[in-house]
C-alpha atoms as one frame of an Amber mdcrd trajectory, in Angstrom:
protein
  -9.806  -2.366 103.967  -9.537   1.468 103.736 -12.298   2.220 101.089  -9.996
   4.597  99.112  -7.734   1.314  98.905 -10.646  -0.790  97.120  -9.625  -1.896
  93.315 -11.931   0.314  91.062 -13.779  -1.464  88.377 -14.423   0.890  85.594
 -17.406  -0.641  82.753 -18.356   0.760  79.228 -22.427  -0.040  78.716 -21.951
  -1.550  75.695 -25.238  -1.016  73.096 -27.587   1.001  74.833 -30.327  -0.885
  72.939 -29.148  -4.339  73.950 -28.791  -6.198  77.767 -25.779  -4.653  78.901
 -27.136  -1.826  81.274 -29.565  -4.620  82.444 -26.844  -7.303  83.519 -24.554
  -4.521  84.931 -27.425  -3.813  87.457 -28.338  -7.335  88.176 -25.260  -7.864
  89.313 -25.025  -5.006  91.696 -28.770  -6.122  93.604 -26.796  -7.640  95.783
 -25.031  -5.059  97.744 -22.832  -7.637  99.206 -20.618  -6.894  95.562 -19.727
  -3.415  96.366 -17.487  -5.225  99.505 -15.440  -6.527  96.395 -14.731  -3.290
  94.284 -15.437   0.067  93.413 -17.704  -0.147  89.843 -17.863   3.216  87.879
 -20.380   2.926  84.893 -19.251   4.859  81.744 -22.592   6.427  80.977 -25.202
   8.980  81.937 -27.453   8.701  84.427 -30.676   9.438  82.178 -29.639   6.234
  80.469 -29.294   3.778  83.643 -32.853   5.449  84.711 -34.348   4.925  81.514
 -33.385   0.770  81.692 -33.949   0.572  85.578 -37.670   1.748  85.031 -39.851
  -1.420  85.352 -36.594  -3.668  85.348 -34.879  -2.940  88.391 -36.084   0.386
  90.316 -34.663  -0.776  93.782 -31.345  -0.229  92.549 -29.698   3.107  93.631
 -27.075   4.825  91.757 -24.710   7.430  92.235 -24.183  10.217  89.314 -20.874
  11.945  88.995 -19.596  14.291  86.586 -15.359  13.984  88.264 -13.610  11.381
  89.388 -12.975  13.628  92.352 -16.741  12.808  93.927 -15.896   8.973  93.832
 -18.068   7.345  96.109 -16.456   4.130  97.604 -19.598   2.583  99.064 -22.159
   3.362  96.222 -22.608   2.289  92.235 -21.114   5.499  90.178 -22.276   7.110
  86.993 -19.827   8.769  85.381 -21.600  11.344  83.730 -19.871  11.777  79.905
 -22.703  12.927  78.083 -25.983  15.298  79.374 -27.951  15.120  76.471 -31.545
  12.902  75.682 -30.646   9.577  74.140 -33.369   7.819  72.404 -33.284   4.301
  73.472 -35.166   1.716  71.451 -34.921  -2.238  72.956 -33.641  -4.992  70.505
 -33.005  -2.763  67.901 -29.491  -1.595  66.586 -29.197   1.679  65.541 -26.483
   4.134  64.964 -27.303   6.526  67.685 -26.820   3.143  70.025 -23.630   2.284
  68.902 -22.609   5.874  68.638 -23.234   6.312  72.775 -21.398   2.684  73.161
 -18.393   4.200  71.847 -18.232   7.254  73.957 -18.812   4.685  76.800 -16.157
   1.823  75.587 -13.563   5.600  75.052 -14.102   7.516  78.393 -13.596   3.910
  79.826 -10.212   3.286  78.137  -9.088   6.443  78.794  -9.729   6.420  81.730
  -7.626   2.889  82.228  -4.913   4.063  80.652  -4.842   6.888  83.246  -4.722
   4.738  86.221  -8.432   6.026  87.107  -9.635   2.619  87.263  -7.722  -0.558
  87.874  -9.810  -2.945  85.899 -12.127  -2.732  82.578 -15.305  -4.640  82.406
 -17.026  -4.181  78.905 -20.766  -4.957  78.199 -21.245  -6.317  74.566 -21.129
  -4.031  71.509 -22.566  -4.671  68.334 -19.822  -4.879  65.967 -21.564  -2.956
  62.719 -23.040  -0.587  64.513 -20.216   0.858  66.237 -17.963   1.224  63.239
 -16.808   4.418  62.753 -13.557   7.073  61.913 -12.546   6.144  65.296 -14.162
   2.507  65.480 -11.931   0.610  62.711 -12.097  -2.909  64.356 -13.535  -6.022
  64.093 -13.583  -6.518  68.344 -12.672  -4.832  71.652  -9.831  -7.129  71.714
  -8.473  -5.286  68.192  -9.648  -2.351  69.666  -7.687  -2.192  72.875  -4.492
  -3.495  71.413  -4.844  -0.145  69.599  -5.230   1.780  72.787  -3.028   0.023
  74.944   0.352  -1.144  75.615   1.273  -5.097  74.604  -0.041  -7.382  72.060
  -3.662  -9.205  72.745  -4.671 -12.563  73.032  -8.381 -13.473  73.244  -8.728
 -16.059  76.114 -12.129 -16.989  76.926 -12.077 -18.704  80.353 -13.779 -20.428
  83.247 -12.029 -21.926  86.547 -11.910 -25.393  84.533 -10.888 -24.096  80.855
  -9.102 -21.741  79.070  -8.999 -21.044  75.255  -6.567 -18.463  73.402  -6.657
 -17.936  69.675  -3.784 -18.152  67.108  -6.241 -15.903  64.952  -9.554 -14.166
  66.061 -12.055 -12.031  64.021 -11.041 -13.097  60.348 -13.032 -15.200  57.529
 -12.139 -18.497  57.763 -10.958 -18.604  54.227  -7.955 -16.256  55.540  -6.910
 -18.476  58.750  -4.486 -20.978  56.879  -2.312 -17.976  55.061  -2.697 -16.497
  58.350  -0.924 -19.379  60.447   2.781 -18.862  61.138   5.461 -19.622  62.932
   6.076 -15.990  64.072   2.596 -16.082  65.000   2.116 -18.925  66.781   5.215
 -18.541  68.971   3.889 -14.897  70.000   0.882 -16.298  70.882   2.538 -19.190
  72.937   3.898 -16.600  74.387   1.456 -14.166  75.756  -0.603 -17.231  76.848
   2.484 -18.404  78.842   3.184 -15.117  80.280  -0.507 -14.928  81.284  -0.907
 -17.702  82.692   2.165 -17.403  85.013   1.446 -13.652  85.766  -2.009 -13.546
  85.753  -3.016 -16.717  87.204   0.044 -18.016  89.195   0.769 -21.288  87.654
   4.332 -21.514  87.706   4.944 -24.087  84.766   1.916 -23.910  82.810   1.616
 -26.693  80.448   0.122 -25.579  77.010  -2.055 -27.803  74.394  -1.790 -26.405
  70.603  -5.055 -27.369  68.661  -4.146 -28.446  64.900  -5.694 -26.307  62.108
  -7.060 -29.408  59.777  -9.248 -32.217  60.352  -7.215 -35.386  61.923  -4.080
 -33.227  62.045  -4.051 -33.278  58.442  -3.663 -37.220  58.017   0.054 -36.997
  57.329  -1.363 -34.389  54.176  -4.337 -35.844  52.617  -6.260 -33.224  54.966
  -4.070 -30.217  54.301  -0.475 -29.536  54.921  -0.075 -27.017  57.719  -0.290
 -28.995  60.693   2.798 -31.255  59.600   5.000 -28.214  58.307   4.063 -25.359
  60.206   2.576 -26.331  63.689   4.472 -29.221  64.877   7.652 -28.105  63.561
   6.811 -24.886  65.145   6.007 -26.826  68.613   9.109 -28.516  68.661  10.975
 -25.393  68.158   9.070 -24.027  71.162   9.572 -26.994  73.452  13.364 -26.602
  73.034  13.293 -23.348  75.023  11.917 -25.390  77.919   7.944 -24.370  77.583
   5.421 -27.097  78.032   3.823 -26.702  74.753   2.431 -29.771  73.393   0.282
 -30.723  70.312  -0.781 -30.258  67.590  -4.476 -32.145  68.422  -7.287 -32.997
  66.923 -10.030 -30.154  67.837 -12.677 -32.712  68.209 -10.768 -36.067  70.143
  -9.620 -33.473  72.379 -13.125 -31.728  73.605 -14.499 -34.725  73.113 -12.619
 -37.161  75.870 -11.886 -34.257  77.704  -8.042 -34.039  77.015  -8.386 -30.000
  78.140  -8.355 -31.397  81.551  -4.732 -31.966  81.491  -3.851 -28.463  80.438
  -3.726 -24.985  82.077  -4.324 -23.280  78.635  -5.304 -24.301  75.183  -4.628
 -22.239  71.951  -6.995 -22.928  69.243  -5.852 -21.729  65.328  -8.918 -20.515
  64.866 -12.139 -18.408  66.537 -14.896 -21.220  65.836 -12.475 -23.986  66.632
 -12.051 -22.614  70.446 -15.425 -20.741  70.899 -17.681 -23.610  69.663 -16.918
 -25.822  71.917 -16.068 -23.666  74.943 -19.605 -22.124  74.819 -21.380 -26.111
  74.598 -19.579 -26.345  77.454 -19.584 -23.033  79.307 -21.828 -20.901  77.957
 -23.498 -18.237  80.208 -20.553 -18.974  82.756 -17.583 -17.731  80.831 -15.245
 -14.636  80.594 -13.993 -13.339  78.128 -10.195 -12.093  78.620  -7.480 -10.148
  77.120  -4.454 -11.015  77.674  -0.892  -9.831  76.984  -1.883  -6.298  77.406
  -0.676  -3.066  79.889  -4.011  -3.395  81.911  -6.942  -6.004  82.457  -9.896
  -6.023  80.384 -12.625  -8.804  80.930 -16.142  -9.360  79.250 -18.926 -11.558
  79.690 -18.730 -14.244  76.638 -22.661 -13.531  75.016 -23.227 -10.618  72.716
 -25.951  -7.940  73.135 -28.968 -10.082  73.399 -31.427  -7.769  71.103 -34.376
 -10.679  71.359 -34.659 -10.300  75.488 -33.561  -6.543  75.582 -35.898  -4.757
  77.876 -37.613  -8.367  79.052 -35.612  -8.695  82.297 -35.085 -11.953  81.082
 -31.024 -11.372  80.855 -28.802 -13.901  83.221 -25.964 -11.654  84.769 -24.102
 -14.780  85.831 -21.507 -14.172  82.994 -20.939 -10.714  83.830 -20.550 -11.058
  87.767 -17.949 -14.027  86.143 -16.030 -10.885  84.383 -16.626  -9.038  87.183
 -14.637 -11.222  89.579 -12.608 -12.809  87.175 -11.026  -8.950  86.336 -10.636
  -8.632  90.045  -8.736 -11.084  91.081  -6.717 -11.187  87.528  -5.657  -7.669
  88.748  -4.816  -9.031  92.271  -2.670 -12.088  90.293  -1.310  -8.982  88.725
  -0.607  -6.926  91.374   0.940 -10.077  93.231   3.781 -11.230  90.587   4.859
  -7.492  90.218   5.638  -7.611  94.259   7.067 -10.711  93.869   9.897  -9.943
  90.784  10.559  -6.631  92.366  11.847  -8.662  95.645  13.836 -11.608  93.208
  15.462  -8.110  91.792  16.063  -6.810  95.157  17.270  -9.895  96.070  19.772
 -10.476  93.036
C-alpha cells in the first residue's frame, strides 16, 4: 500500500486529566498498528510528553503544526495549542475540559474536511466540558450537531450490537419520549448501518420493550402494547426484519441476542447494563447514521487510575479497528451502488 493511500485516523484526547492520552499510547507500543492507519492526535505535544513521562517514554511521537508535514510511518501531534497546560491526574477541572474541547473541535473539523477518514474520541467528562459551544449531554449529541445525518448510539462487539431508541435523558422522560416517529427512524439508521457499514444484507432486528414483562397485557404500563408492537408491525410490512417487542431481561438472559444482527434498546440503562456485564473493557462505542465514522472506547475517563499506568487500552485498539474497517465497509457499499447505478 502506497503510504499516502493509508486511511488516516484522526483522535481528540479527551480529559487531559483522565486515561485517554495514556490508552491512546498503549495502543501505539506496538508499532505493528501504524501498518493499519495513519493516527493524528488532536493535541500538543507538551501534553503527550507530560503523560508519557514515567508511563510510557519509549514511545516516539511526531509534532506537527500542518497537515502538510503528515508523516505516514510515525504517530502525529497535531499541534492546536502552544501554550503550558496544567495537568492534574484524577481530577476534573475546567482548564481540562476546556483543552478536551479544542481537541474533540480541531478533530471534527478536521473530519468534516476530509483531513482524516475516521474519528476516534478518548472519553470526556460530560460537566466539565460544558460550555457556549459545548451544549450536549454526549459526543453522540454533539456530532449530530456538527455533522451530516441523524445519530444512533450503537455500542458493539463482533458478537453484539445495541442501538438506543433514546440516549442521554432522565429516565422519568423515556416513556413521553417513545414514539412511533421515533422508533421507525431509529429502525432505520440501525438498518442502514448495519447493511452499509457492516455488510449484512438482510439484517434481522430485535426491538427491546420499554416495561417490565412487556407490560403484562397493561398491568405493567401501556406503551409496549400501543406504541411498540403496533409500531413493529407497521415496520415489518415494508419488508424489514424487525421483530419484538422483548423482555430486556429473558432476552440477555438466555441469550436470545444471538439470533440478531442488531438490537435496539428504548432506553440507555436497558442496552448499556447489560452489554457492559457482558463486554465491558472489549466494546466500541459507535455512531451511526451519520456523514462520517466516529468510534469510542465504551469506559469513561477513569479519574481513580489516571496517571497509574494501570489503564487497559484493549477498548480503544477495539475503536481503533472497529473505525477502520467500518470506514472500509463504508468505502465498499459506496463502490458497490455506484456500479448497480452504472449498471441500471
Amino acid at each position: 500500500m502506497d503510504k499516502s493511500d493509508k486511511i488516516i485516523v484522526g483522535i481528540s484526547i479527551g480529559d487531559l486529566n483522565g486515561i485517554g492520552i495514556e490508552v491512546i499510547l498503549k495502543t501505539f507500543e506496538d508499532k505493528r498498528m501504524l501498518e493499519f492507519c495513519t493516527p493524528v492526535i488532536f493535541g500538543s505535544t507538551k501534553v503527550i510528553s507530560f503523560h508519557k513521562k514515567g508511563l510510557i517514554d519509549e514511545i516516539q511521537v511526531q509534532g506537527i503544526s500542518d497537515f502538510n508535514q503528515l508523516n505516514h510511518t510515525k504517530i502525529n501531534v497535531l499541534n492546536i495549542w502552544k501554550e503550558d497546560v496544567g495537568i492534574e491526574y484524577g481530577k476534573p477541572t475546567k482548564i481540562s475540559g476546556e483543552y478536551a474541547l479544542k481537541s474533540l473541535e480541531s478533530a471534527v473539523n478536521h473530519l468534516k474536511e476530509n483531513k482524516i477518514d475516521v474519528l476516534i474520541t478518548a472519553p470526556i467528562n460530560k460537566e466539565n466540558i460544558q460550555s457556549d459551544d459545548f451544549h450536549f449531554p454526549g459526543h453522540t449529541e454533539f456530532l449530530e450537531e456538527k455533522l451530516e445525518g441523524k445519530s444512533l448510539m450503537i455500542l458493539m462487539t463482533d458478537a453484539l450490537r445495541i442501538g438506543l431508541i433514546t440516549g442521554h435523558i432522565p429516565i422519568s422522560k423515556v416513556a413521553e419520549t417513545i414514539t412511533p416517529e421515533l422508533i421507525k427512524s431509529k429502525v432505520e439508521i440501525m438498518h442502514t448501518s448495519l447493511i452499509q457499514d457492516f455488510g449484512i444484507s438482510k439484517p434481522k432486528i430485535a426491538v427491546l420493550a420499554l416495561n417490565p414483562h412487556c407490560g403484562d397485557k397493561g398491568v405493567i404500563g401501556r406503551e409496549d402494547d400501543e406504541i411498540i408492537r403496533p409500531t413493529i408491525e407497521a415496520i415489518q410490512e415494508n419488508g424489514k426484519l424487525v421483530f419484538g417487542p422483548y423482555a430486556a431481561d429473558g432476552f440477555f438472559g438466555n441469550e436470545t441476542y444471538k439470533q440478531f444482527d442488531g438490537v435496539l434498546a428504548t432506553y440507555h440503562d436497558q442496552g448499556l447494563a447489560p452489554f457492559k456485564a457482558l463486554s465491558f473493557g472489549k466494546g466500541v462505542n459507535f455512531t451511526a447514521g451519520l456523514s462520517h465514522v466516529r468510534t469510542s472506547p465504551d469506559h469513561g475517563t477513569g479519574y481513580d487510575i489516571a496517571g497509574k499506568n494501570r489503564a487497559s487500552a484493549t477498548s480503544f485498539q477495539e475503536a481503533l479497528f472497529s473505525g477502520i474497517q467500518i470506514f472500509k465497509k463504508r468505502e465498499e457499499y459506496k463502490e458497490l451502488t455506484k456500479k448497480q447505478l452504472l449498471i441500471k
